[in-house]
C-alpha atoms as one frame of an Amber mdcrd trajectory, in Angstrom:
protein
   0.474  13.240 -21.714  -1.192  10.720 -18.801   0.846   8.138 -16.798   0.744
   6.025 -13.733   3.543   6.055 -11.742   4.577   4.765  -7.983   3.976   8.197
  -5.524   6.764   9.831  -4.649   7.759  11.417  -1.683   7.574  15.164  -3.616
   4.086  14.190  -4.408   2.947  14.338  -0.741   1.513  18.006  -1.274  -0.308
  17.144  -4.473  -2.243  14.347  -2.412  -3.030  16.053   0.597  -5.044  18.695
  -1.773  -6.804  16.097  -3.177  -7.415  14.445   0.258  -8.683  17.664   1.276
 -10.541  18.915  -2.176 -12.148  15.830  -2.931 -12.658  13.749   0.006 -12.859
  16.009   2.460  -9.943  14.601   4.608  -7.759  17.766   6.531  -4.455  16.421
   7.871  -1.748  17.931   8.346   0.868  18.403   6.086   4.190  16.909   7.915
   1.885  13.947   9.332   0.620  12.799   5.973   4.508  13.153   4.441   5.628
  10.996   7.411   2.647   8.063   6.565   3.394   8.332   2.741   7.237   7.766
   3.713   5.958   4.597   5.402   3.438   3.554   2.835   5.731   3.797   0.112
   8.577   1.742   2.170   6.324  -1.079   2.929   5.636  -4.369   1.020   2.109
  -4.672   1.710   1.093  -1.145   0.583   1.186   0.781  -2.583   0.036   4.524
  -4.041  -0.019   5.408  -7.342  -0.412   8.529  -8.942  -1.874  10.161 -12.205
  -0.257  12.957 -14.105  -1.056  15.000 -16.240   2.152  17.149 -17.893   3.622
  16.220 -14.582   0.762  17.658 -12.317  -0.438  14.797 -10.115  -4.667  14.727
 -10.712  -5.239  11.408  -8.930  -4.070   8.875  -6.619  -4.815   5.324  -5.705
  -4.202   3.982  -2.131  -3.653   0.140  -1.522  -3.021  -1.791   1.494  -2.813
  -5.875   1.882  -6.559  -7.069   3.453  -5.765 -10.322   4.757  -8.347 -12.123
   7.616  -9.551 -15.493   8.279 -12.591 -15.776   7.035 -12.044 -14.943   3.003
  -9.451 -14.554   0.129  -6.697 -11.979   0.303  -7.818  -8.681  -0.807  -6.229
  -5.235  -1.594  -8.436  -2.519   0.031  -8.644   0.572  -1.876  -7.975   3.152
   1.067  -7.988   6.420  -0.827  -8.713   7.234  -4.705  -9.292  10.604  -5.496
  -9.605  12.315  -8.753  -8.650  16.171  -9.138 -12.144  18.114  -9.737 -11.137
  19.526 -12.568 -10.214  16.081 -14.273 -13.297  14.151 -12.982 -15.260  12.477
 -15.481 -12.363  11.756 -17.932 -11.679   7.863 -17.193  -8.854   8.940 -14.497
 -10.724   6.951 -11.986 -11.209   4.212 -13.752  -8.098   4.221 -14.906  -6.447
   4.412 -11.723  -8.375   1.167 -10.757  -8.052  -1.021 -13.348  -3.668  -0.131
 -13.002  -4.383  -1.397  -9.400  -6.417  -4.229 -10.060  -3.299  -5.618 -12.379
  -0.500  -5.073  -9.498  -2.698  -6.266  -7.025  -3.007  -9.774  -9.195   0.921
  -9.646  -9.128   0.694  -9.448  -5.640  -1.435 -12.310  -5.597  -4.245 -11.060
  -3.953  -7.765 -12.338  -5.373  -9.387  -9.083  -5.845  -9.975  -5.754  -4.413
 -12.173  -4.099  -1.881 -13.053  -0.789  -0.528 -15.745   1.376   1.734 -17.402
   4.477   0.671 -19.595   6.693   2.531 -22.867   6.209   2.498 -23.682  10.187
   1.408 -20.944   9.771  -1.525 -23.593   8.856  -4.159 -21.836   9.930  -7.125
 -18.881   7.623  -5.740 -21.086   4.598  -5.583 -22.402   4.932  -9.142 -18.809
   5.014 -10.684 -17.743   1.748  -8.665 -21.172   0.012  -9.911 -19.913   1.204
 -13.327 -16.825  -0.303 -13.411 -17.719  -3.493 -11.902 -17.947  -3.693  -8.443
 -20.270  -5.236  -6.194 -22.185  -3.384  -2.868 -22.044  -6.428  -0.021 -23.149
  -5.187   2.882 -23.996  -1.733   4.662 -21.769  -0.630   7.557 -21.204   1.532
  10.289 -17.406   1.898  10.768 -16.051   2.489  14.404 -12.636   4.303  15.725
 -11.099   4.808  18.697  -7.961   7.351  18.896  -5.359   7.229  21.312
């Protein structure tokens, strides 16, 4: 059987595997339990999780978007989908569960940025409804 459920802290290894296996993201272990302890303690962000006979296969990632110069958004920060479940509406899925608690929120819609080389990606968002608006190069600085 297949739910979606809030994360929980225990989950923390199940999503840095899939940060690592399917978007390519390598961050340490202790650092990404510490951010998931704040994520799931604060208001304005969310991560849910898809099992699978209580295997996580997917996760969701939502933080509040809120600027000036449009509506107030969720941005999709992470969704990842277990290889070996890919293709079986997890994704979807996972989305459509997010677009619902982000209308409780009241937030007007939702948002996100993909990489330009993650083709595949792109295709599946187009699929399930969503929009391309502009092309970007995204900056960071580290300290």
């Amino acid at each position: 059987m297949m739910t979606i459920r809030v994360a929980k802290r225990t989950d923390i290894q199940a999503i840095n595997r899939l940060n690592t296996q399917t978007l390519q993201h390598e961050y340490p272990l202790k650092e990404a339990e510490e951010r998931l302890t704040y994520i799931l303690s604060s208001p304005t962000n969310q991560l849910f999780v898809k099992e699978s006979h209580d295997q996580v296969v997917g996760y969701i990632q939502l933080s509040e978007y809120i600027c000036t110069y449009g509506p107030v958004l969720m941005n999709v920060l992470g969704l990842a989908v277990d290889e070996a479940f890919q293709h079986q509406g997890i994704g979807k899925e996972l989305l459509k569960h997010s677009e619902q608690w982000a209308k409780e929120q009241g937030a007007q819609g939702l948002r996100l940025n993909s990489g330009i080389e993650r083709t595949e990606a792109h295709r599946f968002y187009r699929h399930v409804g969503y929009k391309e608006i502009k092309k970007q190069i995204n900056f960071r600085k580290l300290f």
